[in-house]
LUMVEXLO-347524 format. One record per residue (C-alpha): residue in one letter; x, y, z. Coordinates in pm, 1 decimal. Each point is the difference from the previous one (the first is absolute). Layout:
! residues N
{rest = a, X = X, Y = Y, Z = Z}
...
END
This chain:
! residues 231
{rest = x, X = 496.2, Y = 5316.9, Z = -796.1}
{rest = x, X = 183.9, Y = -360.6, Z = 64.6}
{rest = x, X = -150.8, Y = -276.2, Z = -170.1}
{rest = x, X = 56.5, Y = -376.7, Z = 65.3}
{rest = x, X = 43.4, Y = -209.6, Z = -330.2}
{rest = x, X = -126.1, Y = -323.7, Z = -1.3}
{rest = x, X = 86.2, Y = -235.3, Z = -315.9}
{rest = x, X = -363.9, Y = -188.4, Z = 23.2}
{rest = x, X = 61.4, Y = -395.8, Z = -184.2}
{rest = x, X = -344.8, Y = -162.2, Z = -52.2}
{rest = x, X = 119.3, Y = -353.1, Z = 18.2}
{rest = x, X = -87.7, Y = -249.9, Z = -258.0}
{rest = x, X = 38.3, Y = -313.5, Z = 260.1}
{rest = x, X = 163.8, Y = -316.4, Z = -84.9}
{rest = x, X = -100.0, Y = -355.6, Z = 102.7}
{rest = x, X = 249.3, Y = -72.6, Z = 321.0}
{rest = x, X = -182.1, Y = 339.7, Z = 144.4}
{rest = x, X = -338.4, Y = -168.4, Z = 52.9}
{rest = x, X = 173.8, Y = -238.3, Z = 228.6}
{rest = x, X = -190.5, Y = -305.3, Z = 94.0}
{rest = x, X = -221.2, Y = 118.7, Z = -304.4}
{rest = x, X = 287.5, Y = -28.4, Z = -271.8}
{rest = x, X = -19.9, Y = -337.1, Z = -103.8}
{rest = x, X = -371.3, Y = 26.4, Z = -20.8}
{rest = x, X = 25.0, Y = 329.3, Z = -204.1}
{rest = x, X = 267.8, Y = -164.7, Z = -229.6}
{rest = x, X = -211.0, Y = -344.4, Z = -84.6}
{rest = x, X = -301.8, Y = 228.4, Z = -75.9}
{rest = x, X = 169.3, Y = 253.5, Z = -214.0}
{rest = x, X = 92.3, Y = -299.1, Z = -173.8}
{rest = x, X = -295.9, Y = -173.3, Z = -43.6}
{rest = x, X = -205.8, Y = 363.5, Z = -98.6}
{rest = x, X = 274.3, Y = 109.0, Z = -249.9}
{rest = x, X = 206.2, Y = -259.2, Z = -94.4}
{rest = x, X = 397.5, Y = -85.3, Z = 40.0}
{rest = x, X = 71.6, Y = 258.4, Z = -241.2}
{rest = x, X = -241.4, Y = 267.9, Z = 78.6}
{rest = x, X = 151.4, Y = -61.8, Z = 360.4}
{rest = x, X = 368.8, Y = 14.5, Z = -43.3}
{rest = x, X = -24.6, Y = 309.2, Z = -253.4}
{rest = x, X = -160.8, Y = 169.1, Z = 301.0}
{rest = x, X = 252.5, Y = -130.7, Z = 222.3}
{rest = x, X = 238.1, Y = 186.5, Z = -213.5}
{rest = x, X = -212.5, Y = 346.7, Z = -3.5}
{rest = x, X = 18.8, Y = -51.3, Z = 422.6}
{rest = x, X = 388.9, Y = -44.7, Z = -44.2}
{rest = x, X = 72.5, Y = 292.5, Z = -254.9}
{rest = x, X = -241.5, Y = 234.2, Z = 198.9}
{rest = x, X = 208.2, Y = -8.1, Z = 299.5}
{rest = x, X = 374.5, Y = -6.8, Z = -219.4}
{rest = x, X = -135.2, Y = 326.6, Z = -101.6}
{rest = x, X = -101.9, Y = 157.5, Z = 346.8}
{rest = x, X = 330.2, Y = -147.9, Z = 134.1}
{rest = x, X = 184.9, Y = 207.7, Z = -315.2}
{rest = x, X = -166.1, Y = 272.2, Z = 80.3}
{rest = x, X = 103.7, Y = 16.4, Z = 354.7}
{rest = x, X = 376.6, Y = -113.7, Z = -97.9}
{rest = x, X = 49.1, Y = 369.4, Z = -143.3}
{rest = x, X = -113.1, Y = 166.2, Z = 329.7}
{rest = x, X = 201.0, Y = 53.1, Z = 353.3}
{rest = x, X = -228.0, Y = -149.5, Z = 255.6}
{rest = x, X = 188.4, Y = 23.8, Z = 293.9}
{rest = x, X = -280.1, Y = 120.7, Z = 235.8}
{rest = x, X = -279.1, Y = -81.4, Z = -187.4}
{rest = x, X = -284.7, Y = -171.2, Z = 198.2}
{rest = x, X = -156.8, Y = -287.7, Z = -136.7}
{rest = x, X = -357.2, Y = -100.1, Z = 66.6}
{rest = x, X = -133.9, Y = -311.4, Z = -97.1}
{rest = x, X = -315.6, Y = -206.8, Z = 4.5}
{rest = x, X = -129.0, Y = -222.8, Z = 242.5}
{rest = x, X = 309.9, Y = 148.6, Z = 224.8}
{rest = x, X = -100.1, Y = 11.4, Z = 357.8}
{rest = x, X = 342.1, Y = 47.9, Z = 141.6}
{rest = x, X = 345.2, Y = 205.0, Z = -32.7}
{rest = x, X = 326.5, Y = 31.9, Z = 97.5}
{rest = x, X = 152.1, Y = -390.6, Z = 66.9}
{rest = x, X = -334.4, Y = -208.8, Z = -39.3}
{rest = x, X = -96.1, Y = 222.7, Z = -271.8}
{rest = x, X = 316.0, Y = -96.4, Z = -190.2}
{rest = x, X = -27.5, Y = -370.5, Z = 105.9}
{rest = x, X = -369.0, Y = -14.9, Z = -165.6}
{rest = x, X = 133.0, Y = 156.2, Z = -347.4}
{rest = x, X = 333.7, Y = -240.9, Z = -32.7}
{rest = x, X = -262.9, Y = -317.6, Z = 101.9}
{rest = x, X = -248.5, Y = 118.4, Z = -265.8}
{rest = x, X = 308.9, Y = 58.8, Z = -249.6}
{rest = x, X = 135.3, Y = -365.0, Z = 66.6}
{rest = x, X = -281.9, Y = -129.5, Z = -105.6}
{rest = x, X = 33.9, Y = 173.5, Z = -339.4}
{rest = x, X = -201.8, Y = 333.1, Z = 3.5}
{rest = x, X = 135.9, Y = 241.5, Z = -200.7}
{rest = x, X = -112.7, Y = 305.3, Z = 220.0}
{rest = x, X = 143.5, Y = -132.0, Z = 263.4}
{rest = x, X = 322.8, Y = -51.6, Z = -221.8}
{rest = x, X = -5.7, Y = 371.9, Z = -56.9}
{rest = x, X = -27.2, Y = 152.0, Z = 334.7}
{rest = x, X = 278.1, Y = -193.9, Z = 111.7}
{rest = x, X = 190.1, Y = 179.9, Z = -258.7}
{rest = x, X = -132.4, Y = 281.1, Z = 75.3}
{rest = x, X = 80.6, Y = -44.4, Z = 394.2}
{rest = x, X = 397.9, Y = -115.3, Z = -104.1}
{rest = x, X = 2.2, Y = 324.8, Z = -212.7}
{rest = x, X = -94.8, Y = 253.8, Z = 390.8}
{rest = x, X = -376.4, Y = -35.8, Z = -84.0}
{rest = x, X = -215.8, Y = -85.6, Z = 393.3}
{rest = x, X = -284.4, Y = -265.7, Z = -20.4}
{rest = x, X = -309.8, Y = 184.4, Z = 227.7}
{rest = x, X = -299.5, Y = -131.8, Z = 167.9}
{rest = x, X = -271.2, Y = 34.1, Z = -240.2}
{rest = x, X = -311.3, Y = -174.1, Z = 85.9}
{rest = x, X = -255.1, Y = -52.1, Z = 306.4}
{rest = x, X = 120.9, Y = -404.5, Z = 118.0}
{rest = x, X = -422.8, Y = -32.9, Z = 106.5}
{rest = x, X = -118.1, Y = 112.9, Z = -331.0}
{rest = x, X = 238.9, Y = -245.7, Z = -211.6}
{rest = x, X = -99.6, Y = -309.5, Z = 251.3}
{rest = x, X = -411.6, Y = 89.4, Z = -112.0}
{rest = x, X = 83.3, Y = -4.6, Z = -284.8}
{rest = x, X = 245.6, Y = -292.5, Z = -66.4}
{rest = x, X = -286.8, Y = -224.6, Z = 187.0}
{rest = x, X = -262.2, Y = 114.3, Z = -230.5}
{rest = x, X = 227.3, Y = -118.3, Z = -315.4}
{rest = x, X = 59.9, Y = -332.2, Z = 245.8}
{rest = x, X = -382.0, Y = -85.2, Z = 47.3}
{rest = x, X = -52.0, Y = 42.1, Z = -401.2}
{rest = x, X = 299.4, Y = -205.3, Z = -67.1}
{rest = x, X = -68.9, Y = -285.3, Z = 243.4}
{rest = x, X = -398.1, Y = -51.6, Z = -93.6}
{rest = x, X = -105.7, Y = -342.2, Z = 55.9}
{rest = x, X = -243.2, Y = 25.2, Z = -244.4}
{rest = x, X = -194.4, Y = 194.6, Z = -224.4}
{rest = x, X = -237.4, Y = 157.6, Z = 229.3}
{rest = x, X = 266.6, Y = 151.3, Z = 244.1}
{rest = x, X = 176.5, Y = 124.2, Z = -255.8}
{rest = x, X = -252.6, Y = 188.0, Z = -130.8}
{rest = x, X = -16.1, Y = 124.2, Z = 374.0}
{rest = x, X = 338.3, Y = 88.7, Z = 9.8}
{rest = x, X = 11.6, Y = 162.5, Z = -307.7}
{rest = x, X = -303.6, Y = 272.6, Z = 122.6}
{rest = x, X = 185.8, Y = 21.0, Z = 302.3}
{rest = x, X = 328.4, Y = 95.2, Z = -123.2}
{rest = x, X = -144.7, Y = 255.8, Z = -304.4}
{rest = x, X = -242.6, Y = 145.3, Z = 281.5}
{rest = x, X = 306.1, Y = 130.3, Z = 249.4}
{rest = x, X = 250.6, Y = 22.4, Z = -283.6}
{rest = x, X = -77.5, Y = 339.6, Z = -121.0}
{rest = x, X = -12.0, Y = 137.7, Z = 376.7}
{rest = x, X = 307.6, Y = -188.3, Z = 78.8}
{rest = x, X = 225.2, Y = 146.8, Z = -307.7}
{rest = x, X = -113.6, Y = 378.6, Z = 136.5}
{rest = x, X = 102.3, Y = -73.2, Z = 268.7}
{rest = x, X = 336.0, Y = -149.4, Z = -67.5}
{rest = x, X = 37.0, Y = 296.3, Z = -231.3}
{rest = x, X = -48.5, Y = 288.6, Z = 254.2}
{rest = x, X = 246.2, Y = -181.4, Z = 257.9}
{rest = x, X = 236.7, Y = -14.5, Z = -227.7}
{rest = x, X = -18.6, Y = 389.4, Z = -133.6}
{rest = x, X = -15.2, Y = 28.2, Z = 356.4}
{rest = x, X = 377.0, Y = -191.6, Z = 28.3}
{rest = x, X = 108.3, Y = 226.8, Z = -290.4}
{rest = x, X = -93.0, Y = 305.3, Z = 130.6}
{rest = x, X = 184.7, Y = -76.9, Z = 404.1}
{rest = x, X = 304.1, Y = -120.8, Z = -121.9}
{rest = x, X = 107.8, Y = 182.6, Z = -354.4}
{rest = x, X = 114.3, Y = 347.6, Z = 89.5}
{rest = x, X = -8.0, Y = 321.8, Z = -188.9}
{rest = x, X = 256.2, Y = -33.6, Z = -298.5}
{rest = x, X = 38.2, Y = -395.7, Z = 37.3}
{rest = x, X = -96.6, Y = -244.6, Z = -235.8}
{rest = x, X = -122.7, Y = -342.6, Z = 24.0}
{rest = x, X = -146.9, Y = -291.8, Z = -199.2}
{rest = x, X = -358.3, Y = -179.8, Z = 11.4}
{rest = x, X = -25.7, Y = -353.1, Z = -137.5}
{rest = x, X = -380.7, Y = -27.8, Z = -6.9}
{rest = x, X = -254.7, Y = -278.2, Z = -170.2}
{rest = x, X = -207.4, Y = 191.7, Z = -328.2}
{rest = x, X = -319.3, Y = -15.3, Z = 222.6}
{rest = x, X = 110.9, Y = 283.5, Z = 268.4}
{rest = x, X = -112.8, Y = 313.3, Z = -26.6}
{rest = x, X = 277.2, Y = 162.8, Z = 221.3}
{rest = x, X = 148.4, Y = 235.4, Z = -261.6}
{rest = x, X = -322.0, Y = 206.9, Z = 28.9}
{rest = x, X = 41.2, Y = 34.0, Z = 367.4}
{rest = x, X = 358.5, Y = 93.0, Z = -16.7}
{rest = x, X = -93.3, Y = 242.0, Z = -238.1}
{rest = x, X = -174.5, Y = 238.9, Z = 256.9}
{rest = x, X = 321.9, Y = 42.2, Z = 201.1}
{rest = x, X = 286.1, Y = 108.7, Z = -100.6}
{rest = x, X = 136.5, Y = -268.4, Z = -145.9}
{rest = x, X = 109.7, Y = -7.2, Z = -371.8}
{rest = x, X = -126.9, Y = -341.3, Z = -151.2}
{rest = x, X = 206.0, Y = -128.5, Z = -299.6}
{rest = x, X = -172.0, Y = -313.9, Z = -186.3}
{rest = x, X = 241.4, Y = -241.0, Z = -170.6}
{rest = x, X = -261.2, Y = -130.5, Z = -125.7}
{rest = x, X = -384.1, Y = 27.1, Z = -36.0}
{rest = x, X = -208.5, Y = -250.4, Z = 264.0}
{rest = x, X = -322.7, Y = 33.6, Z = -231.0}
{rest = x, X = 247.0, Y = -162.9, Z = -252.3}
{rest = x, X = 89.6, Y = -284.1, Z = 153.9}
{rest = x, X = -317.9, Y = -48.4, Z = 119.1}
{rest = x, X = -148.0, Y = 1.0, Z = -367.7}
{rest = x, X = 316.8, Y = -245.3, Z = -44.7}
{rest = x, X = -121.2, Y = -260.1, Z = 255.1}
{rest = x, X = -398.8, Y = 11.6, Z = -148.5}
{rest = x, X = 109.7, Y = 1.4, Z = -375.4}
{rest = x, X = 267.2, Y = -307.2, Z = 91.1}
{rest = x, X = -285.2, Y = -231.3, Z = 172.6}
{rest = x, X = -287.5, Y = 122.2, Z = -223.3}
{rest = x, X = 184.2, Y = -98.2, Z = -330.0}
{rest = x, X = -227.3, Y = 250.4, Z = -218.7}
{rest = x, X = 240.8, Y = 183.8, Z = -119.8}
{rest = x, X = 334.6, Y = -76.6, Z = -131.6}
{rest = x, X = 93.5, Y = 270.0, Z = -129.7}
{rest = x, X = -84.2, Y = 290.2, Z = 279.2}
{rest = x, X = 195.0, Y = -301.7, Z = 243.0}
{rest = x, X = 296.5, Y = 66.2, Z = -216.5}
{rest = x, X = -14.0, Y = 346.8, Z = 61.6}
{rest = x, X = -24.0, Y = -34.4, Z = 338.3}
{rest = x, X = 347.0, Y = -236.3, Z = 18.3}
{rest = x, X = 174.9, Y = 267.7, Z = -215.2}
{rest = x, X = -111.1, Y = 270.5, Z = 249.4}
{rest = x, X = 94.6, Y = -165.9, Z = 341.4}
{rest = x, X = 348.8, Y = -146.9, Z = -183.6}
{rest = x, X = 79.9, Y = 308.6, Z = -127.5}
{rest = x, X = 280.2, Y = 224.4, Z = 155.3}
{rest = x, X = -100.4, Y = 261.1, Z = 303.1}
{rest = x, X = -69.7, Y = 314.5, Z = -171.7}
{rest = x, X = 52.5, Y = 296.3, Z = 254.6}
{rest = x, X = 150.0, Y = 290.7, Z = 35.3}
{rest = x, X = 35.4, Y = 235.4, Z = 306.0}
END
């Protein structure tokens, strides 16, 4: 039987990805954890993806497929979205552009619809006027945000499975919160994590929570650590 691989990166998002949210994000990571606490997880973010980016150095991707979150377009636009998103600094972004110099294709990945619902749910929350309609827009956004993320995640096995053929391989750049590695998993697709989602999402509750110094340090050795796989 032909399987399609697919190299599945749960991405541990840096600040110029949250767009209009970044400065906000920064100033209150700041504030929460202090300078230090900040920048030493501004250098996890940066190690993390020197590591994925090594790991992908030792491979030929010349026909790889790459699909990446929040993508809703391929071919030309596609490409235009990721070198935008890589001006402004994100490291992802950074990647697939090597990756794309190197023969790998940028792919549609996501439903245009779904990602507008959701970006104006975030919007609402982030431009309360007060209290009260933040509170609002808070509900709002944790009521449809479950439905929305299934969703987004069956389109996009859906993507995977019309456009990687039998015996090709391609490349998923996905936030820790998607659950589309179980989907894939049904086909015939061979899913190979670079790293685990369920750590970096332990990673992101650990870093804001400040319990636990230790078990955070653990986490930062794990997602700067070298790719461990073999085929």
């Amino acid at each position: 039987m032909m399987t399609r691989k697919l190299f599945y990166v749960p991405v541990l998002h840096t600040e110029p990805e949250l767009g209009t949210l970044s400065a906000q994000v920064g100033e209150a990571g700041q504030q929460i954890l202090g300078t230090n606490r900040w920048q030493v997880h501004k250098k996890t973010v940066t190690c993390f993806w020197k590591q994925i980016a090594k790991f992908f150095e030792k491979l030929d991707v010349s026909g790889f497929k790459i699909y990446q979150d929040s993508l809703p377009a391929g071919g030309a636009l596609g490409l235009k979205i990721v070198r935008e998103n890589a001006k402004t600094g994100s490291l992802n972004h950074r990647l697939i552009l090597d990756l794309v110099k190197r023969g790998a294709k940028v792919v549609k990945t996501e439903d245009g619809a779904l990602l507008k619902e959701e970006y104006f749910l975030v919007k609402d929350l982030s431009e309360a006027s007060n209290i009260l309609r933040g509170i609002i827009a808070y509900l709002r956004l944790k009521r449809k945000q479950e439905r929305l993320l299934f969703q987004r995640d069956k389109f996009i096995a859906k993507r995977a499975d019309l456009t990687l053929k039998p015996n090709q391989t391609g490349i998923v750049f996905l936030g820790a919160n998607h659950n589309v590695a179980s989907i894939l998993s049904t086909l015939d697709f061979k899913v190979i994590k670079l790293k685990e989602p369920e750590k970096i999402r332990a990673y992101w509750q650990e870093l804001f929570s400040a319990r636990n110094n230790w078990y955070l340090s653990i986490l930062s050795k794990y997602l700067t650590a070298p790719v461990k796989f073999s085929a």
